[in-house]
C-alpha positions in Angstrom: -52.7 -17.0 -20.3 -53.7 -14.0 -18.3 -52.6 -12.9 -15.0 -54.6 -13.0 -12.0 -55.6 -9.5 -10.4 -54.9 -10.4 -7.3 -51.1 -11.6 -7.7 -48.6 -9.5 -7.5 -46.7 -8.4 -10.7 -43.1 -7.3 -8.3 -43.0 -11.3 -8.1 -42.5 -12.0 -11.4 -40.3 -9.0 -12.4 -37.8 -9.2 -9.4 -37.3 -13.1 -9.7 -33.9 -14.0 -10.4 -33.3 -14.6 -14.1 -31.3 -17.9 -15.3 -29.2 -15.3 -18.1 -27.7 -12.9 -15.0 -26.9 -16.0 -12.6 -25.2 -17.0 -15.9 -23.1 -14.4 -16.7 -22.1 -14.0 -12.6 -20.8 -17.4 -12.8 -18.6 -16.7 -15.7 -17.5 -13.5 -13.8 -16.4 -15.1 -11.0 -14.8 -18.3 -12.7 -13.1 -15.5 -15.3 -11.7 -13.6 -12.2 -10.3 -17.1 -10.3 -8.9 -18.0 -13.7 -7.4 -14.6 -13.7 -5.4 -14.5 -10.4 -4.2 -18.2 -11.3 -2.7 -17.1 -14.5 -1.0 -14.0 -12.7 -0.1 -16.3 -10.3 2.2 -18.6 -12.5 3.2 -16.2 -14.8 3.6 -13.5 -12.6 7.6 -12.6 -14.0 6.4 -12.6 -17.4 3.2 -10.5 -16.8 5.9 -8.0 -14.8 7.0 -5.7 -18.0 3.2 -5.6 -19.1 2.1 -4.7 -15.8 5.1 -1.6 -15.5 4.5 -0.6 -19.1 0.9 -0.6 -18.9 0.9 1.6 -15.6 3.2 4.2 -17.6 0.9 4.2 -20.1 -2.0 5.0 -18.4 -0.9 7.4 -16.7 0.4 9.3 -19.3 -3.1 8.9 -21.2 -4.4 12.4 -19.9 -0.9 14.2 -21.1 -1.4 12.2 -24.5 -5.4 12.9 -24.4 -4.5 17.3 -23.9 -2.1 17.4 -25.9 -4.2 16.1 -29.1 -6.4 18.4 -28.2 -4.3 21.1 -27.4 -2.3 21.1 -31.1 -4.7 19.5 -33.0 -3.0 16.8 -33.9 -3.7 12.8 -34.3 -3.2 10.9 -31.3 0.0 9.1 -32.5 1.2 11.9 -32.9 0.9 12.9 -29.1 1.5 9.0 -28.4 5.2 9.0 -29.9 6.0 12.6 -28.7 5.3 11.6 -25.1 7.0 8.3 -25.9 10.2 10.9 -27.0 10.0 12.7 -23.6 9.9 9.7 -21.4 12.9 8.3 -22.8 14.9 11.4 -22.7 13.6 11.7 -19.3 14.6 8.3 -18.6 18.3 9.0 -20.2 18.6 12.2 -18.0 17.7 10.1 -14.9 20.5 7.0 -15.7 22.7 10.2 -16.3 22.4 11.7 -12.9 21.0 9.7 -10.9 22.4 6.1 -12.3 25.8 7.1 -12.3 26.1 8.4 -8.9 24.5 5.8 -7.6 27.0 2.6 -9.3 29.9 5.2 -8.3 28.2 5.0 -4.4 27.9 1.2 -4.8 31.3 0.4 -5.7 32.9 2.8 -2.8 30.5 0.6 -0.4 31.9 -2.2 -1.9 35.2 -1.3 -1.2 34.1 -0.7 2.5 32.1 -3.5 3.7 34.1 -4.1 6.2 34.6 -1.1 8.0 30.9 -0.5 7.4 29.9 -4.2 9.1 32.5 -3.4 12.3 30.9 0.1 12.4 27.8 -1.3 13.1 29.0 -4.2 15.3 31.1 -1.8 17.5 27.6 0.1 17.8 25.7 -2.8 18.6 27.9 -4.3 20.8 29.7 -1.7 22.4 32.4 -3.2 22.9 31.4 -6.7 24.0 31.9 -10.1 22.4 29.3 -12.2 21.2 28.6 -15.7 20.5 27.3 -16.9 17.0 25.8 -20.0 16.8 27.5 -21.5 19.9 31.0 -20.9 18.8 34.3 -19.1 19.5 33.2 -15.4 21.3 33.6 -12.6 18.5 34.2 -9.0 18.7 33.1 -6.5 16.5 36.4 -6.3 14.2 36.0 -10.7 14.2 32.3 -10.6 13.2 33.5 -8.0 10.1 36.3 -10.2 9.3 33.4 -13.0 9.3 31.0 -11.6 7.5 33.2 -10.4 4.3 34.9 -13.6 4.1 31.1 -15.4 3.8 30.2 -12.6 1.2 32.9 -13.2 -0.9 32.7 -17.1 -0.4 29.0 -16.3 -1.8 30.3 -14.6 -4.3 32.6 -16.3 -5.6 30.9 -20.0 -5.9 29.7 -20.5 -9.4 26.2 -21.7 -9.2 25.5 -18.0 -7.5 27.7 -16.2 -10.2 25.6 -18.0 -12.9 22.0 -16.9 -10.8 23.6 -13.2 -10.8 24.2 -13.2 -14.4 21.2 -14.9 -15.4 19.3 -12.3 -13.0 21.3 -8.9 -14.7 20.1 -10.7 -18.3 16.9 -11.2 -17.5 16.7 -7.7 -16.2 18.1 -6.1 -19.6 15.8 -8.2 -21.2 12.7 -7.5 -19.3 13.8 -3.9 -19.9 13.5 -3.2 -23.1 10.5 -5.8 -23.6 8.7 -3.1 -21.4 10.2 -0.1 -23.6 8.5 -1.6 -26.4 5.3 -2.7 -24.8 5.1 1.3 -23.3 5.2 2.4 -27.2 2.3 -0.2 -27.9 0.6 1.2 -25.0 0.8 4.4 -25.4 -0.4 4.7 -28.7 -3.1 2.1 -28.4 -4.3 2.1 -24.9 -8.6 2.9 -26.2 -8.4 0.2 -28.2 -7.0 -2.0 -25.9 -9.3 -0.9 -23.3 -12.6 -1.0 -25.9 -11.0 -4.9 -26.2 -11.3 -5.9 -22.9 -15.2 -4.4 -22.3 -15.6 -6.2 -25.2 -14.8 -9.4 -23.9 -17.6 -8.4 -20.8 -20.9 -9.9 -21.8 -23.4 -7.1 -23.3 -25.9 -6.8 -20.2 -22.6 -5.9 -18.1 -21.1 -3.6 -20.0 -23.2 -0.7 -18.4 -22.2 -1.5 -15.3 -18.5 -1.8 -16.3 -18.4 1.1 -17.7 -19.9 3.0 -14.4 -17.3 1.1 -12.4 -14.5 2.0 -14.6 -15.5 5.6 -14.7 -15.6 5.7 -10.3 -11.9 3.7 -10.7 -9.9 5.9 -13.1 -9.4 8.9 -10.7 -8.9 6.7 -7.5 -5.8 4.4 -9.3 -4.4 7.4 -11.2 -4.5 9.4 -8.0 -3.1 7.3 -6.1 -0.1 6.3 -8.2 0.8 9.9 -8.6 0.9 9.7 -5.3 2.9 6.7 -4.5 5.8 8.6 -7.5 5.4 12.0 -5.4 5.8 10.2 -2.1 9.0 8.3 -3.0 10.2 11.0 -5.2 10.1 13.6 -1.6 11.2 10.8 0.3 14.1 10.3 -1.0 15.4 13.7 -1.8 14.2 14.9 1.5 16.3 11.7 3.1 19.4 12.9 1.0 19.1 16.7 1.8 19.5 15.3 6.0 21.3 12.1 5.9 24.3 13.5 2.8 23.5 17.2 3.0 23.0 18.4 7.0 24.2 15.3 8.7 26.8 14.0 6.5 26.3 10.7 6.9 28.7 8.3 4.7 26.8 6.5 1.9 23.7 8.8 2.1 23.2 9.0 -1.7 21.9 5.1 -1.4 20.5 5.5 2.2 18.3 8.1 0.7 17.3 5.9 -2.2 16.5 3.1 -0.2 14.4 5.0 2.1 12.0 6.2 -0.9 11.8 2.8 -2.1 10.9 1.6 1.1 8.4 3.6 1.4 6.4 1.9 -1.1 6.0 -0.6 1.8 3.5 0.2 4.9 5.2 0.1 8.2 8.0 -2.0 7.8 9.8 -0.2 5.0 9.5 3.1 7.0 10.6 1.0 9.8 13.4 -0.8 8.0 15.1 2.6 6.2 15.1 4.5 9.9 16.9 1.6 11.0 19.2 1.2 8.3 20.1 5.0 8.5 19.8 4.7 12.4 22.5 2.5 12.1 24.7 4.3 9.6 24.3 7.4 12.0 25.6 5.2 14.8 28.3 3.9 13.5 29.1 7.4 11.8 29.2 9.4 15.0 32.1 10.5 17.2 29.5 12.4 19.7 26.2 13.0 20.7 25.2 15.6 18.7 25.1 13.2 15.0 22.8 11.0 17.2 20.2 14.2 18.2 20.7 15.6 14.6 19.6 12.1 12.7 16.5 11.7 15.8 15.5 14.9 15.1 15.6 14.2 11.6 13.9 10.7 11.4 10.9 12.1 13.7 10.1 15.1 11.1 10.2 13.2 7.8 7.8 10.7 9.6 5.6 13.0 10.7 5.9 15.4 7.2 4.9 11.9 5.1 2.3 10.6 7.5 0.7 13.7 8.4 1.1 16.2 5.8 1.9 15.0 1.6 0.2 10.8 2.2 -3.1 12.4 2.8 -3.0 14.9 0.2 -1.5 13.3 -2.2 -3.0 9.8 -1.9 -6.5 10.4 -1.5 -9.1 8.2 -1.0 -6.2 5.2 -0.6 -5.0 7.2 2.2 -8.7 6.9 3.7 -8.5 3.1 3.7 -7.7 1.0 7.2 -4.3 0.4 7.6 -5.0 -2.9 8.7 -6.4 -3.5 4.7 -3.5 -2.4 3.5 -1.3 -4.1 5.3 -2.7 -7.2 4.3 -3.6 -6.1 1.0 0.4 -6.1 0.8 1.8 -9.4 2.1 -1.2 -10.9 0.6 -0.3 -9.7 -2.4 3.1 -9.8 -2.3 2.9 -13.6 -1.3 0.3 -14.2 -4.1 2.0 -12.3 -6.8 5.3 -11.4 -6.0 5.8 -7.7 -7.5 2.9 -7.5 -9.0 0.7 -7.9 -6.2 2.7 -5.6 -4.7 2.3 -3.0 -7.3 -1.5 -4.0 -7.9 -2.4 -4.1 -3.6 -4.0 -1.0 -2.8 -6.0 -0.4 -6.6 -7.4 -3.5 -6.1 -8.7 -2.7 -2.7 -10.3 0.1 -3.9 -11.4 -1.4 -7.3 -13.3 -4.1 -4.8 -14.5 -1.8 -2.2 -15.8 0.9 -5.8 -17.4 -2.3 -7.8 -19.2 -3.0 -4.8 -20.7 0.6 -4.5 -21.8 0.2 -7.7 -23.6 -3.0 -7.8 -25.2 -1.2 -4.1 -26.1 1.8 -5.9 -23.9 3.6 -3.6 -22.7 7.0 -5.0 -19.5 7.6 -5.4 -16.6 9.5 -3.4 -16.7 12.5 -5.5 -20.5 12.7 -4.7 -20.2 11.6 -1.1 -17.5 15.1 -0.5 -20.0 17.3 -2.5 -22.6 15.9 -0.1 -20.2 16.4 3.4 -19.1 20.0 1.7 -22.6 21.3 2.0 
């Protein structure tokens, strides 16, 4: 049967066909089944997750240096496997070490640390808790260390500790293995999983994939340079300028917190706000940590996030807030870890299937 001249042919080639609506449904019921999955196994997925991220961003090192000595890619897999551990040894060496040594002398000190900041807070005054007796400062340090040993000390919290510090061990060198595995097979894992994508899709995959590689890698180069400044520029003016007692873990906490979007930043000024406080014997400690806290703000914020993060650094904040406790909330670590990449994996899939152009195209445009 012949068509008649007068319809139009734009009818019958634009009309939705049964084979796409097909495959979009098993997207989308692929994806839910997905995010339920991570959901419930979301501790167990947490060593692939780590381990996987290593991996890929040591692909390009591995990917040059095949290239550059013309050798296999094992080859390059298992010497960048060599260097990450010696790295890794070099870090528990310096940095580990310190830190425990740090711990235990804050141990040892809790309560002078606790009345330090009570005597800042209340200066001086007593204080109610929970409708009782008044306290002062030296009675609410008193309190406090005898409920943290009372913690302590019960056996249903010494077997969650030690189950916790095994589990960690555990999880620990399940990931050392898993990096190997990764690192020496990460194409094939990858050629896998577009496998797995029906044929029609696999186009478009790959277009989405090639838009996403430079965003995540970016940005998690970013996220290690940011915490990495952080906290050596919080120990060069908390232990180094200001002398502040325990800066050594006030400086790691602050680059960890960073990782966080507002509240960490919020939550490591006050934490060293309050380890200035109790610290000082004038004014001057006080003016020295202000001006302090005001220029690593401002050199993160203003300065290295932009440059280093990228496009992530381009998204609202109010997106990646949410992004955050949603994810965190969802996923525990690993949405935490996955928050911002998947923000821009859905806001770069969706360029895509609009035949946007990309970011890289969209600054060459802007440039001229």
């Amino acid at each position: 049967m012949t068509m008649p001249p007068d319809e139009p042919r734009d009818c019958i080639e634009t009309a939705p066909q049964p084979g796409r609506n097909r495959d979009g449904t098993v997207f989308i019921i692929g994806l839910i089944a997905i995010a339920f999955l991570v959901h419930e196994l979301q501790w167990i997925l947490l060593p692939f997750v780590v381990s996987g991220l290593i991996a890929f961003l040591c692909t390009p090192v591995i990917e040059w240096g095949a290239a550059r000595f013309h050798k296999p890619r094992w080859v390059a897999s298992v010497s960048v496997f060599i260097l990450l551990m010696i790295l890794l040894a070099l870090a528990i060496f310096f940095i580990a070490r310190p830190l425990m040594q740090e711990l235990a002398h804050a141990a040892t000190s809790v309560q002078p640390l606790i009345e330090g900041f009570a005597k800042a807070m209340l200066k001086g005054q007593s204080i109610s808790v929970f409708g009782g007796q008044p306290m002062n400062a030296s009675q609410l340090a008193t309190a406090g260390v005898t409920a943290l040993h009372t913690w302590f000390s019960h056996p249903t919290n010494v077997a969650l500790i030690g189950s916790s510090v095994a589990a960690m061990l555990l999880g620990s060198f399940v990931a050392l293995v898993l990096l190997f595995y990764f690192l020496l097979n990460g194409p094939k894992l990858m050629a896998g999983m577009l496998w797995l994508a029906p044929e029609s899709r696999r186009p478009q995959l790959r277009e989405i994939w090639r838009r996403i590689d430079p965003l995540i890698r970016r940005y998690f180069i970013g996220v290690i340079v940011t915490v990495a400044y952080a906290t050596f520029a919080a120990y060069l003016g908390l232990g180094l300028v200001l002398r502040i007692p325990h800066a050594v873990v006030l400086a790691i906490l602050t680059g960890v917190l960073e990782l966080v979007p507002v509240f960490g930043p919020v939550a490591s000024a006050l934490l060293a706000g309050l380890a200035a406080v109790s610290a000082a014997k004038g004014i001057s400690l006080i003016i020295g940590y202000a001006i302090y806290a005001v220029a690593l703000r401002l050199s993160i914020d203003q300065l290295l996030g932009p440059v280093v993060l990228g496009a992530a650094a381009r998204l609202n904040p109010s997106i990646i807030i949410f992004c955050f406790f949603a994810g965190g909330l969802l996923f525990g670590i690993i949405g935490i870890i996955m928050a911002i990449p998947t923000a821009l994996s859905v806001r770069t899939t969706l360029s895509v299937l609009r035949g946007e152009p990309g970011w890289q195209q969209k600054a060459g445009e802007r440039a001229q």
